[in-house]
N, C-alpha and C positions, 0 to 999 in steps of 0.2 A: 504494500500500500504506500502512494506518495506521500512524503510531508507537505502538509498545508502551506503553502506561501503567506507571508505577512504581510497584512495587509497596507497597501502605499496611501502618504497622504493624501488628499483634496485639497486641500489649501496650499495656497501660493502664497510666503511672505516675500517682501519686497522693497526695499531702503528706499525712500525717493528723496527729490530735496521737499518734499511735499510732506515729508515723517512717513512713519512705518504703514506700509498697507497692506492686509490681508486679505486676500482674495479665495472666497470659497465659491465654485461654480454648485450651483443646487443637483442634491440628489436624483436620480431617476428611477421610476417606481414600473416599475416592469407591468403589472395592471395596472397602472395609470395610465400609460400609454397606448395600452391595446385599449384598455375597456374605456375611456374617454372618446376616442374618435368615432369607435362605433354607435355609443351613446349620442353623439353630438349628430351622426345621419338622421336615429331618432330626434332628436329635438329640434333640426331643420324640418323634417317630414313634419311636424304639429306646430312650429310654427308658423309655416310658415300656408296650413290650412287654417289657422286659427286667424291670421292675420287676414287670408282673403276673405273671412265670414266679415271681419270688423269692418272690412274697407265696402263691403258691399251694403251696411247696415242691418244684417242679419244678427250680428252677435251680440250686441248688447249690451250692460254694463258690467256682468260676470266674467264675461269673454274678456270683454277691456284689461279687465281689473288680470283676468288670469295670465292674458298675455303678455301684460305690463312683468308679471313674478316669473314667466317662463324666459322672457329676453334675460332679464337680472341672471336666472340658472346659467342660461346660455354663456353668457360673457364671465360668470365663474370660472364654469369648463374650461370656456379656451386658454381666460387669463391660465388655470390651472396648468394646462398643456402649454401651454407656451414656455412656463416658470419651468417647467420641469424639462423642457428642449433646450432654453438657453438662459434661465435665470441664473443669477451669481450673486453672494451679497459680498461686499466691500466693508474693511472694517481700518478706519484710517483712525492714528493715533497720531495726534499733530498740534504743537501750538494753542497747551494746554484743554484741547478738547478730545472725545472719543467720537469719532461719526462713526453708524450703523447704517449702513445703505442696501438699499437692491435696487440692483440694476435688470431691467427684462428690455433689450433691443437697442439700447442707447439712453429708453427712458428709465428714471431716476428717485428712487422717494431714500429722503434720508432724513435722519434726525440726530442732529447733535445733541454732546452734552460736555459741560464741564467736566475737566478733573477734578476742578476743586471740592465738588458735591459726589463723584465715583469713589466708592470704596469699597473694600470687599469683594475684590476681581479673584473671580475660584470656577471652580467645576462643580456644579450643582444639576446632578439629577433630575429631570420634570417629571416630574407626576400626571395623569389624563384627571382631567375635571370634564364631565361631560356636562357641564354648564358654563364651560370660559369657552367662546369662541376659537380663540383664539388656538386651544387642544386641538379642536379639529383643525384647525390648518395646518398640525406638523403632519397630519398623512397625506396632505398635498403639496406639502416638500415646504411649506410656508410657513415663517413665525416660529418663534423658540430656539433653543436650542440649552445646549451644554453649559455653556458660557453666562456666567452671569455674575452681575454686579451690581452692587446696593445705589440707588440716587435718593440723596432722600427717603421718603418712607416707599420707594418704588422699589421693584427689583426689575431691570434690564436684563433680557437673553438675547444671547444672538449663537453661530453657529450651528444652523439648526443640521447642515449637511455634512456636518465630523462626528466622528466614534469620540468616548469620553477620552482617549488614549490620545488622540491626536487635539484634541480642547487642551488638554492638562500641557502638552508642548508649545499650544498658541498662547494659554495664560502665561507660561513661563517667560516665553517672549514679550509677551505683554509688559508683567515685573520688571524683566530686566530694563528696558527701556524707560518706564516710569514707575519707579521703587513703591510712590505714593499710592498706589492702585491699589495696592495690596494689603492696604491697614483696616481691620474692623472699623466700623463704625462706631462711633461714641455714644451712640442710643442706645 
């Protein structure tokens, strides 16, 4: 029997004059990919009968209302399938701030934060809350991860597309770079 190969990072760190950035392309989920496109044939085929009822004045204001929730599904999906073909999130540590970014095609949603308010940069386990939305998006490769860090009375994840084994290397990288990351909170 062969021995297992170890497993290689995902992330990309990277020195810029810009500060340190870590680059992690998102996970791909092997049923997500199959079973998303086939789903999305379905949800063209009833959209897009549901849409000819409304334009014709047949459908109504249930129809409206349905179609209005099935477009919203729709543009999930794709954003879904899309993130998981070529999303990436960006984690730049630069000139006293931490930005968490994702990138999907060029476009860009990021939120910075001070260092002065991060602390308690570690490797912390998530737990599924089938009441935070935000659970369900780590099985669409979205939101969360390993990585976290105290702001305030928040707690920040990111990493959601690393093993805990390769988090524990990116926080170390993290420390060394800015030592202060690292100190509990005083609450």
């Amino acid at each position: 029997m062969a021995v297992v190969a170890p497993g290689k990072p995902r992330a990309r760190v990277l020195e810029t004059s810009g500060g340190l950035v870590i680059e992690i392309p998102s996970k791909r989920n092997g049923f997500v990919l199959v079973f998303l496109p086939i789903w999305l044939a379905g949800w063209a085929f009833g959209w897009i009968s549901a849409a000819q009822q409304v334009a014709s004045g047949r459908g109504g204001l249930f129809l409206l209302v349905w179609l209005t929730f099935w477009t919203a599904g729709g543009a999930f999906a794709v954003l879904a399938l899309c993130w998981q073909v070529a999303g990436r999130q960006l984690i730049t540590l630069a000139a006293g701030e931490i930005t968490v970014a994702h990138q999907l095609f060029g476009l860009r949603r990021e939120q910075r934060y001070s260092l002065g308010h991060a602390t308690n940069l570690r490797v912390s386990a998530e737990g599924y809350n089938p009441f935070d939305f935000r659970s369900g998006l780590r099985f669409w490769g979205y939101g969360g991860g390993p990585i976290a860090f105290d702001y305030g009375a928040s707690t920040i994840r990111f990493g959601s597309s690393v093993e805990e084994s390769e988090a524990l290397a990116l926080v170390r990288q993290l420390v060394e770079r800015q030592p202060s990351f690292a100190k509990k909170s005083a609450t």
